[in-house]
C-alpha positions as CSV (number, residue, x, y, z in Angstrom):
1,X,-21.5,-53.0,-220.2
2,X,-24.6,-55.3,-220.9
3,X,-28.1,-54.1,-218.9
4,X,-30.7,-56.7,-217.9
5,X,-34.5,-56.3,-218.5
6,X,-36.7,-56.0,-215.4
7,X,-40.2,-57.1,-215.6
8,X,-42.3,-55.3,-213.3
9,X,-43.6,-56.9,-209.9
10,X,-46.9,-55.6,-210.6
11,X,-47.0,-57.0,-214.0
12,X,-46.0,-60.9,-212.7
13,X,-48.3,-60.9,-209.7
14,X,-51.4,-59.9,-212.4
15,X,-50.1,-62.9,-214.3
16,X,-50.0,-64.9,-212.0
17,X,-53.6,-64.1,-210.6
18,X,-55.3,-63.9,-214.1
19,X,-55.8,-67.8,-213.7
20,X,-57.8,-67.7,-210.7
21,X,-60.0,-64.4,-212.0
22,X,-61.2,-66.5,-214.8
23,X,-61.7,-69.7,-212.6
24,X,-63.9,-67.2,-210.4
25,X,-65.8,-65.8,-213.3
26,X,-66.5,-69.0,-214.5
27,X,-68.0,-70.5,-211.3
28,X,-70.1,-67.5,-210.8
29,X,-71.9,-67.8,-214.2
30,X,-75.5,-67.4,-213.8
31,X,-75.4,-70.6,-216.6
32,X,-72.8,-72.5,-214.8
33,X,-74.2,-72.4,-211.1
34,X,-77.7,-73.2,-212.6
35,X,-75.9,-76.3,-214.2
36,X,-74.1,-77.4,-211.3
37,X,-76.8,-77.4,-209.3
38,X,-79.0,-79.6,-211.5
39,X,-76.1,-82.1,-211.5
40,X,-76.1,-82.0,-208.0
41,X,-79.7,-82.6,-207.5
42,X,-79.6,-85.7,-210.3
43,X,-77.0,-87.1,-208.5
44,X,-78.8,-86.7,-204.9
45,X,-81.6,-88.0,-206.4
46,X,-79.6,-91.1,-208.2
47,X,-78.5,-91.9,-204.6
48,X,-81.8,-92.3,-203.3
49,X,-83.2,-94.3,-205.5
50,X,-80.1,-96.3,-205.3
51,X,-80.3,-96.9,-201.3
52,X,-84.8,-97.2,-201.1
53,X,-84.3,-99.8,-203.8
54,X,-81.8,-101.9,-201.4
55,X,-83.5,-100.5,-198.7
56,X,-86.8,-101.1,-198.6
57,X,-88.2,-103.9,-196.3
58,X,-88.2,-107.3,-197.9
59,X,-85.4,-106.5,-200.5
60,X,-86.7,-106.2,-204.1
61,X,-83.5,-108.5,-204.9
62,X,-83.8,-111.3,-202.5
63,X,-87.6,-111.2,-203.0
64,X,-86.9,-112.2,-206.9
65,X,-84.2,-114.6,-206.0
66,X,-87.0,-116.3,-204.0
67,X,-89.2,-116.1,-206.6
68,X,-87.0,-117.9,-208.8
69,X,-86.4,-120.8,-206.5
70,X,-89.9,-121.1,-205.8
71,X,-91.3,-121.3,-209.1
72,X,-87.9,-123.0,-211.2
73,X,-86.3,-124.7,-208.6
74,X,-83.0,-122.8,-208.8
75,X,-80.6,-123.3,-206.2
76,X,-79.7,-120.3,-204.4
77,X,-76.2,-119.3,-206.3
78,X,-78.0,-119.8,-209.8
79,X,-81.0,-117.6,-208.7
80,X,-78.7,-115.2,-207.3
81,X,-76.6,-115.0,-210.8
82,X,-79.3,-114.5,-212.5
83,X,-80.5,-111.6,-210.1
84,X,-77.6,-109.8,-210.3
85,X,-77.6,-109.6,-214.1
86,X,-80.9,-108.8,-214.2
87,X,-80.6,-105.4,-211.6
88,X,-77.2,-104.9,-213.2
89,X,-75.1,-105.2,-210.0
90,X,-72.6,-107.5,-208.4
91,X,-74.4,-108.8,-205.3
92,X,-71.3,-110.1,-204.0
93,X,-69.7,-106.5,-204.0
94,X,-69.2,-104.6,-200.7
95,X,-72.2,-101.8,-200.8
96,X,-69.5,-99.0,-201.7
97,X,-68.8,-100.5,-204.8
98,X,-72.6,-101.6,-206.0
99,X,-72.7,-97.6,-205.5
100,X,-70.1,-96.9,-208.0
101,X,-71.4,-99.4,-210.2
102,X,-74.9,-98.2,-210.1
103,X,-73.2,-94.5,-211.2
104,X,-70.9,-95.8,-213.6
105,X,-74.0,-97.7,-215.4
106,X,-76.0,-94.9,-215.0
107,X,-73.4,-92.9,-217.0
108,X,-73.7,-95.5,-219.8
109,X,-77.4,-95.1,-219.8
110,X,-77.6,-98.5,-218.3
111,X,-80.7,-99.0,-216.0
112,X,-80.4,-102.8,-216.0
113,X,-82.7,-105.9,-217.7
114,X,-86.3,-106.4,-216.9
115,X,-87.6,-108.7,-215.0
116,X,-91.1,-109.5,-216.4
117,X,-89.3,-109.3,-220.1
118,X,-86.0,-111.5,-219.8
119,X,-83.3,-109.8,-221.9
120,X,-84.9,-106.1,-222.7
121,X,-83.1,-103.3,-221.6
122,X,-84.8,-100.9,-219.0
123,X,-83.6,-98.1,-221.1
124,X,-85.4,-99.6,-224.7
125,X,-88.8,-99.9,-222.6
126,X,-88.5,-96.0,-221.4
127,X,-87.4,-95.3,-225.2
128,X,-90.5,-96.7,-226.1
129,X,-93.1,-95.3,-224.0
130,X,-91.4,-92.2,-223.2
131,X,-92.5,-90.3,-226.3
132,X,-95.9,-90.8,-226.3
133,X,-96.3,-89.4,-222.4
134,X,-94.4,-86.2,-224.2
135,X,-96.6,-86.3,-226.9
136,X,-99.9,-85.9,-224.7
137,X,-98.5,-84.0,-222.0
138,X,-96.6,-81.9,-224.6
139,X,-99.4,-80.4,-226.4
140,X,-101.5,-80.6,-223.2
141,X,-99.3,-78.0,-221.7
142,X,-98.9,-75.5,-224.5
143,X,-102.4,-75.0,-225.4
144,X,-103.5,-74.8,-221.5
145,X,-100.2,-72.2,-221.1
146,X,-101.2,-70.5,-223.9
147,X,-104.5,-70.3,-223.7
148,X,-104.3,-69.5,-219.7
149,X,-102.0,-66.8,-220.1
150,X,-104.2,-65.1,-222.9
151,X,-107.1,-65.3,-220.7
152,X,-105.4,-64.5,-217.6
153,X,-105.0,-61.2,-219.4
154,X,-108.3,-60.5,-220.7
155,X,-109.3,-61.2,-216.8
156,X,-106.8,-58.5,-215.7
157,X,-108.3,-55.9,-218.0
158,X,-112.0,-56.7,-218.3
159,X,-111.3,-57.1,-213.8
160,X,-114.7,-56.5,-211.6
161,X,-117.1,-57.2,-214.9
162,X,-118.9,-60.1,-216.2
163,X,-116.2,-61.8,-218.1
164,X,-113.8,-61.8,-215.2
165,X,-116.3,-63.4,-212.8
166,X,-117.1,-66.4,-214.9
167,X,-113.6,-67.2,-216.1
168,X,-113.0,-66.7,-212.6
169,X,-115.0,-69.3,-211.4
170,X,-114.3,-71.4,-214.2
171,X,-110.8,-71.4,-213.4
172,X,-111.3,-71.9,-209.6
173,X,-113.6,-74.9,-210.3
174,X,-111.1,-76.7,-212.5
175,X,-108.1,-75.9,-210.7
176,X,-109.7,-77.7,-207.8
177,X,-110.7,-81.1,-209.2
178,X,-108.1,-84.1,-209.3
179,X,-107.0,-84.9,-212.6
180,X,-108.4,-88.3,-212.1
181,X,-111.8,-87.1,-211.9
182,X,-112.1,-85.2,-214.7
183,X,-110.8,-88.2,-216.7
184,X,-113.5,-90.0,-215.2
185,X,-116.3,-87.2,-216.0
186,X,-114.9,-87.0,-219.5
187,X,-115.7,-90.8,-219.8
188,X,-119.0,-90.9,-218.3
189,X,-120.3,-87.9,-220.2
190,X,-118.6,-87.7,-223.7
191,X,-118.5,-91.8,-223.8
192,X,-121.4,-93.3,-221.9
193,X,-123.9,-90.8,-221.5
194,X,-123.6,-88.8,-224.4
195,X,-122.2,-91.2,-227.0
196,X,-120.4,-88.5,-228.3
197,X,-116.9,-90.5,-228.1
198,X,-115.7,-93.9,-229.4
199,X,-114.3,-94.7,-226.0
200,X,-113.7,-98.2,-226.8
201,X,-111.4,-96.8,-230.1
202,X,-109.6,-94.9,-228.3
203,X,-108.0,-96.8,-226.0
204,X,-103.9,-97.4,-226.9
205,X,-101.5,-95.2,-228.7
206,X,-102.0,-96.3,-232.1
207,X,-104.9,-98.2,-233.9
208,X,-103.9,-101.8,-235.4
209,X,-102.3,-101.3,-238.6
210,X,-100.7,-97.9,-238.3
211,X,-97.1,-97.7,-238.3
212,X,-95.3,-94.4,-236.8
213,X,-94.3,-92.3,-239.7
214,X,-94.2,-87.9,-240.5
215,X,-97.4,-88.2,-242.3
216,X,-100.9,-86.5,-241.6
217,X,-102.7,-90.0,-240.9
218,X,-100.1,-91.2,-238.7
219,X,-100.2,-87.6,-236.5
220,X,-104.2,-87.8,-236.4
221,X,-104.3,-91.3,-235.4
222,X,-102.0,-90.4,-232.7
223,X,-104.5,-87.3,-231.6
224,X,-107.3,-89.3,-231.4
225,X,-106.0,-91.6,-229.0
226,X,-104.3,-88.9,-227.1
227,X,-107.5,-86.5,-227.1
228,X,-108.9,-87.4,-223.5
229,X,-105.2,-87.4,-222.3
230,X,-104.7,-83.7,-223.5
231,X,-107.9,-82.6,-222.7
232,X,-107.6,-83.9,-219.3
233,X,-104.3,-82.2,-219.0
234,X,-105.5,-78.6,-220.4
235,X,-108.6,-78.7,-218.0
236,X,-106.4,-79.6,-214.8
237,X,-103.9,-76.9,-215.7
238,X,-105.6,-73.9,-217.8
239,X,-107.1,-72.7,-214.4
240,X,-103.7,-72.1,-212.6
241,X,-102.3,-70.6,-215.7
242,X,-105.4,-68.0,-216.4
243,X,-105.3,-67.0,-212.3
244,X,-101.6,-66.7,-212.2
245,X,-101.6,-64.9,-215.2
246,X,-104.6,-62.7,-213.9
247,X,-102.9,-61.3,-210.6
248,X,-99.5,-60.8,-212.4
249,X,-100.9,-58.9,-214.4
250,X,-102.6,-56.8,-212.5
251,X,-99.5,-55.9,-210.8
252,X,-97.5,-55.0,-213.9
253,X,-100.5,-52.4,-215.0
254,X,-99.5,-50.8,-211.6
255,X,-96.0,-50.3,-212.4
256,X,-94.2,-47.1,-213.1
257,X,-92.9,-48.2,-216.4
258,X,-96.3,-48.8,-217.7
259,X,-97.6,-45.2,-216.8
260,X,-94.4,-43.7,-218.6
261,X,-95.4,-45.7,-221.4
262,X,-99.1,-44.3,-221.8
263,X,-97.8,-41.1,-220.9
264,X,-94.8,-41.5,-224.4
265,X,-98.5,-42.3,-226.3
266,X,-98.1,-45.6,-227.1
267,X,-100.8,-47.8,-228.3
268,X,-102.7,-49.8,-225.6
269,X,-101.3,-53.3,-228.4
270,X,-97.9,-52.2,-227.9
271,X,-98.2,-51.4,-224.2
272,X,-99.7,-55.1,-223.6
273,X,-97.4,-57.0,-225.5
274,X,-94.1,-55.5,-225.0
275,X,-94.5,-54.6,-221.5
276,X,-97.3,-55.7,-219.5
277,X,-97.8,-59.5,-220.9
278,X,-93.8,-59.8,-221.2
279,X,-93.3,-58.8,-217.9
280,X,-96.4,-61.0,-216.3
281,X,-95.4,-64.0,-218.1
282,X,-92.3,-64.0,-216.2
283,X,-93.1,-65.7,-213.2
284,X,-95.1,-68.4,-214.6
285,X,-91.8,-70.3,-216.4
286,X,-90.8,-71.3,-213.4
287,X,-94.5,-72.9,-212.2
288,X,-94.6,-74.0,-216.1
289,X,-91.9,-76.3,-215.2
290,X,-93.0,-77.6,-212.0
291,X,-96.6,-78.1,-213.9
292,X,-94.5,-80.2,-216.2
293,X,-93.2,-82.3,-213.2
294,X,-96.3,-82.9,-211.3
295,X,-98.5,-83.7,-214.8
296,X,-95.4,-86.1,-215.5
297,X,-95.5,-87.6,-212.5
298,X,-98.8,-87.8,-212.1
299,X,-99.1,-89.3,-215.7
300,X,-99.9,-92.5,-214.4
301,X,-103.0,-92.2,-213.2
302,X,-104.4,-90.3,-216.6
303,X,-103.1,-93.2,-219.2
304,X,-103.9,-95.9,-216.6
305,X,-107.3,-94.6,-217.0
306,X,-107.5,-94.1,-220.6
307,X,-105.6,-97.6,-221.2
308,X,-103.1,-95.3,-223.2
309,X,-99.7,-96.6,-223.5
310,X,-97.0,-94.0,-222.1
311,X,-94.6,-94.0,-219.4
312,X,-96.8,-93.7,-216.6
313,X,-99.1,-96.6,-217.9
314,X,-95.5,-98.9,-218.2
315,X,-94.7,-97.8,-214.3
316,X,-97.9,-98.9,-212.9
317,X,-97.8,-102.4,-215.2
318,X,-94.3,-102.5,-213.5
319,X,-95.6,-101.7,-210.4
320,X,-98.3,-104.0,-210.5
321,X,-96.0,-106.7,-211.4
322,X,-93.1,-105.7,-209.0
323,X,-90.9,-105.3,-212.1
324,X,-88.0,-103.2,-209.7
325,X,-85.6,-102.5,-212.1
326,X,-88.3,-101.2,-215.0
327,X,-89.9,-99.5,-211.5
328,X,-86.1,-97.9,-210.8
329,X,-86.1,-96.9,-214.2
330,X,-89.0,-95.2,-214.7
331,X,-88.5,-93.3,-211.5
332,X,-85.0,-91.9,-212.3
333,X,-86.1,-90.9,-215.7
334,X,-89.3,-89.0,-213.9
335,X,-87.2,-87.0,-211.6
336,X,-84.9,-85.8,-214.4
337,X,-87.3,-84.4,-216.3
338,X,-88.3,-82.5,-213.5
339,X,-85.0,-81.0,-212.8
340,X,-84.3,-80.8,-216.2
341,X,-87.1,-79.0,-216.6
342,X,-86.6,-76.4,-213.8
343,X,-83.4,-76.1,-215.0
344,X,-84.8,-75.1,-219.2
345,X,-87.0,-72.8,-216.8
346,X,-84.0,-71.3,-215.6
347,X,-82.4,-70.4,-218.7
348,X,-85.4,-69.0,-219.8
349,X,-85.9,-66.7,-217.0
350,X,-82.5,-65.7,-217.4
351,X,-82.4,-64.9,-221.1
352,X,-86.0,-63.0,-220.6
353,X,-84.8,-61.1,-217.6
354,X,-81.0,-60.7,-217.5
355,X,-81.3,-59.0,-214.3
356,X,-82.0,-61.9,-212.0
357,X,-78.2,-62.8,-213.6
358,X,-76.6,-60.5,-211.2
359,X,-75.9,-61.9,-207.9
């Protein structure tokens, strides 16, 4: 008499469903969705720029191909070749498939060839001037954050006395100005009416005969050229931080958590640090990477000013010179670090508060 095993129904429908839990806990990681979300925005934003370049009347494309059979005489095919290697696309390709293209060379990191510089790569020319826009707007960012946030919090505590009324005011009145202008007043007083400032020397990234290496001289070359830059940053942005900080603050002292804490007899050091300024400082990751956006973006407008040689400077040149694929370039890389930004932000807010993770 033989006798056959049985293997529960239970036990092969949980097998069989196991599959699909872990799919399901996968897609509703807090990490995950913030990922796919950022891909999703990149890619929206790819498409845009993809269709305004084609887009947009009097067609950056044909316009060159004009160009180049006004001023070499090209016939139309040859000027069209050379357009289409230039943009990286196939002209001649339905619209669909210029689309796939464009993504598949965007995967490869391949923006196309400038037009003003025949045969350099969009992506060297962002490689180049990319670093020195993080450089200034870098260190612009961390002192004004830093710096905001401690002050917010002096503001907060010293609130309704002397010291909270001027930084107040301080912070109104530099939150208000345009970036642009307080490059401009940085000029006129610290350069032409003061003398305090070589404005002259400061112009560029580097001065002639430095070469980029991890040495002191090459790092304070580099923060003397960059000084208006960052200062202009840290004025535009250290009032938003030290106001922010002040009225999130103010509601964290109000909290239950921070009475039970005084009421346990901790120090006033230990209540501020581990629980009020944590707990304040939260909200402002997220505006820290939208600051980072809109100083990026409006980046342009600072080192055009200063003559200093970063990615903003390169798009206006590009502009200026209706350089489209350089102009293309610049843009996509602009809107990245935005999202990319928002999505560090993100992670951040996360790891410092695991609660927004639920849901």
């Amino acid at each position: 008499m033989t006798t056959t095993a049985t293997v529960p129904e239970s036990l092969g429908s949980e097998q069989f469903n196991r599959s699909p839990n872990i799919l399901s806990r996968f897609a509703q990681n807090f990490y995950v969705r913030r990922l796919g979300k950022a891909l999703f925005t990149i890619w929206v934003v790819s498409t845009i720029i993809f269709f305004l370049i084609r887009l947009l009347p009097g067609n950056p494309v044909e316009q060159y191909i004009a160009r180049l059979i006004e001023t070499q005489g090209m016939d139309y095919e040859n000027a069209r070749t050379q357009a289409a290697a230039l943009f990286a696309i196939n002209l001649d390709a339905p619209l669909w498939q210029q689309y796939g293209d464009y993504l598949w060379n965007l995967l490869h990191l391949n923006l196309g060839v400038s037009i003003t510089s025949p045969g350099t790569p969009v992506t060297a020319i962002v490689a180049r001037f990319l670093p020195w826009t993080i450089f200034s707007v870098g260190i612009g960012l961390i002192f004004s954050f830093t710096f905001g946030i401690l002050l917010g919090l002096m503001m907060a505590y010293r609130r309704e006395g002397f010291l909270d009324h001027s930084l107040t005011i301080f912070a109104s009145v530099v939150s208000s100005i345009p970036n642009y202008l307080i490059g401009i007043l940085l000029v006129v007083w610290l350069g032409v009416q003061w003398k305090i400032l070589p404005i002259a020397q400061m112009r560029g990234t580097m001065s002639p005969g430095v070469t980029p290496s991890f040495s002191l001289a090459f790092l304070g070359d580099a923060l003397f050229h960059a000084f208006l830059p960052i200062t202009t940053y840290v004025l535009t942005t250290i009032g938003t931080w030290m106001l922010s900080m002040k009225g999130s603050t103010v509601g964290t002292l109000g909290e239950d958590f921070v009475t039970v804490a005084r009421a346990r007899g901790l120090t006033d050091w230990r209540i501020t640090t581990a629980y009020v300024g944590r707990n304040a400082a939260l909200p402002l990751f997220t505006q820290l990477a939208i600051a980072i956006g809109f100083v990026v973006g409006g980046s342009f407008l600072i080192e055009t000013l200063f003559l200093y040689q970063g990615i903003g400077y390169q798009l206006n040149v590009a502009i200026s010179q209706r350089d489209y694929p350089v102009m293309q370039g610049i843009f996509l890389v602009i809107t990245m670090s935005v999202i990319l930004a928002n999505l560090l932000a993100d992670f951040l807010y996360g790891w410092l508060d695991p609660r927004i993770k639920v849901g």
